[in-house]
N, C-alpha and C positions, 0 to 999 in steps of 0.2 A: 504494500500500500504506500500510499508515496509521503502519508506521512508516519511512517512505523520508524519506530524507536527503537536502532541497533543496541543491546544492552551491551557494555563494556567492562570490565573488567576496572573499579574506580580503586585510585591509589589507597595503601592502607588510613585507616582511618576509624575511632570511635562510632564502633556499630549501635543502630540506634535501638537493636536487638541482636540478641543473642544469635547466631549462626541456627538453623534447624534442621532436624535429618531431610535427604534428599524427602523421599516419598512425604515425609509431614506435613515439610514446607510448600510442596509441589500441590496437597492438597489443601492447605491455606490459602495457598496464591489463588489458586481455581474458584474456591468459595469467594473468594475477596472480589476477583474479578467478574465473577458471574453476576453478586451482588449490584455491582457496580456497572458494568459494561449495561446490564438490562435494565436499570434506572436512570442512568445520566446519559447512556450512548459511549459507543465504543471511542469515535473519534474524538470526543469530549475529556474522556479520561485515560491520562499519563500512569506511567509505570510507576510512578513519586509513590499515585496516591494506591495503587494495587498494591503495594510494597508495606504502607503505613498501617490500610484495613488489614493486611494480611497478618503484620506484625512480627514481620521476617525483617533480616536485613537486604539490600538491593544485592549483594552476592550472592545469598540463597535464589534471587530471581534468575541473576544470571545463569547460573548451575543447568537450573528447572528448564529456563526458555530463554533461546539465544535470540530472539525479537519479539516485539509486539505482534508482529504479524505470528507468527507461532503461538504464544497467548491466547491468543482472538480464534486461532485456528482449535484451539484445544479448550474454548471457552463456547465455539457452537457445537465439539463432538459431546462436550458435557451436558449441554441444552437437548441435543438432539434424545440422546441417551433416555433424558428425564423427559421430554414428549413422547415419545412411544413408549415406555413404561405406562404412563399417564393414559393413553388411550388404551392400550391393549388393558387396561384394568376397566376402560369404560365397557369395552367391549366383550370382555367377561363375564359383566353382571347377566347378560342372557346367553349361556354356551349353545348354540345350535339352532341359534335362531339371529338368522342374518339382518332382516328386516327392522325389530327388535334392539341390535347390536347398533345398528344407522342410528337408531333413533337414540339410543340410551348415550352416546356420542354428544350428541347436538343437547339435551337435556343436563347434562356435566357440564359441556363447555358453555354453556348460557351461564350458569354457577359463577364460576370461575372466571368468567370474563364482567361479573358483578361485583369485587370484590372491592375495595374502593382503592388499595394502590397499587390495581391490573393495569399493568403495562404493554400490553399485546404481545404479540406474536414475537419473539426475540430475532428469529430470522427474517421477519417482514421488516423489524427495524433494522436490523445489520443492510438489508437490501437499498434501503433508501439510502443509508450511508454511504453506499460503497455503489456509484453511478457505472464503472466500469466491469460490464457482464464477463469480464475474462475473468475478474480478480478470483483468487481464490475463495475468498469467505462469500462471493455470489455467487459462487458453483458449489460451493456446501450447499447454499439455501436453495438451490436449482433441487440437488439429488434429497433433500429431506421433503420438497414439497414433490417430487417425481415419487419416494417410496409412500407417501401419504396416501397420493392419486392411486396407488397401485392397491395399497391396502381396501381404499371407497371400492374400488374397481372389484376386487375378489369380490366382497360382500353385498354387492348390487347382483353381481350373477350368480349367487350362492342366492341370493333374496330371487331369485326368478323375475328379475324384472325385465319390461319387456326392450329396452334398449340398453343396458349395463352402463355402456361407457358415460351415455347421457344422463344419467340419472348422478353418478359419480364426478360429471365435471359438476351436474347443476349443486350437487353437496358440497364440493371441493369451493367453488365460488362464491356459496353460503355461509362455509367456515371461513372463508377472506374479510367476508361483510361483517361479521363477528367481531374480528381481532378488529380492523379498520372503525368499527361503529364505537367501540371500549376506548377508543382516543378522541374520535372526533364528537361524538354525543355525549361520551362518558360512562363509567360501570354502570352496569345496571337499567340502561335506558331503554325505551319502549321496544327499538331495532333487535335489542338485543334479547327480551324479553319474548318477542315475535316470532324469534328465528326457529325452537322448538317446532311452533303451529307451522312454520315454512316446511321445516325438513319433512314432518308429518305429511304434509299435504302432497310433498312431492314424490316421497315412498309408497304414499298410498296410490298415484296415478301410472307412477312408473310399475309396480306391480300389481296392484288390483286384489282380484279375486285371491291372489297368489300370494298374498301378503301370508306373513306367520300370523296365526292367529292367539 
């Protein structure tokens, strides 16, 4: 990224914290920056302040991740990680019923996208941030919204519906409107509140008769 911050190796000096085992410190810096990166934005915040919330010294950073851009890249594997965890639990709660699984989806993430310091979709923010579609951290966000699309995809044509792919972009697009609706109307707002009766509406036309009952 063109403005990522080469970590270097800073002359000795009065650590502002004690040195921390590799993996400790590795998983302080991740929480610090997860923290951080999803609430103020990536480009907004310096290695200073990952370093400070973490409670490491900047040579434990060094150690950990030889730039920000490595950071950032190991700050959307940890996101993505904890997104599918998160769904495949939503979609749990009905084993064997596809229809069902759509729905209990969009009824969790209406929740969640209510909460009052929901900050959307982390990879929709990293996307705005980062205008150039080559960069690395917008080809993350490409393959996590590509395995999403895939997952809608299975469970449209496991739900018998009668066009799979279309029913899974019109959900895919609903859950955009979600994450997008949680910043610009705000948690909780009618959009957001609505989009359950949407998904419903739309699982009920796409498979009909066919639905789980």
């Amino acid at each position: 990224m063109s403005d990522s911050e080469t970590l270097k190796p800073a002359r000795p000096r009065r650590a502002r914290s004690a040195q921390t085992a590799g993996p400790e410190a590795q998983q302080h810096l991740l929480r610090a920056a997860s923290e951080l990166f999803y609430r103020e934005g990536v480009r907004s915040v310096g290695v200073d302040a990952v370093v400070e919330r973490a409670g490491v010294n900047k040579m434990s950073l060094y150690r950990q991740f030889s730039s920000k851009d490595e950071l950032v890249m190991a700050y959307l594997e940890r996101q993505d990680e904890r997104f599918f965890r998160y769904i495949e639990a939503s979609f749990a709660k009905h084993p064997g019923e596809p229809a069902k699984q759509l729905q209990q989806c969009f009824d969790d993430l209406a929740i969640r996208a209510s909460v009052d310091d929901y900050r959307g979709c982390p990879f929709v923010n990293v996307s705005v941030e980062f205008a150039d579609t080559a960069h690395p951290a917008r080809q993350f966000v490409f393959r996590n919204k590509q395995r999403l699309m895939a997952r809608l995809l299975d469970l449209s044509t496991e739900a018998n519906a009668d066009d799979p792919e279309a029913l899974a972009n019109a959900l895919g697009l609903l859950i955009e409107g979600i994450y997008t609706a949680s910043q610009t109307y705000g948690p909780g707002c009618g959009p957001i509140a609505a989009a359950p009766k949407v998904a419903a509406q739309l699982i009920a036309a796409a498979c009909g008769a066919k639905r789980d009952s």
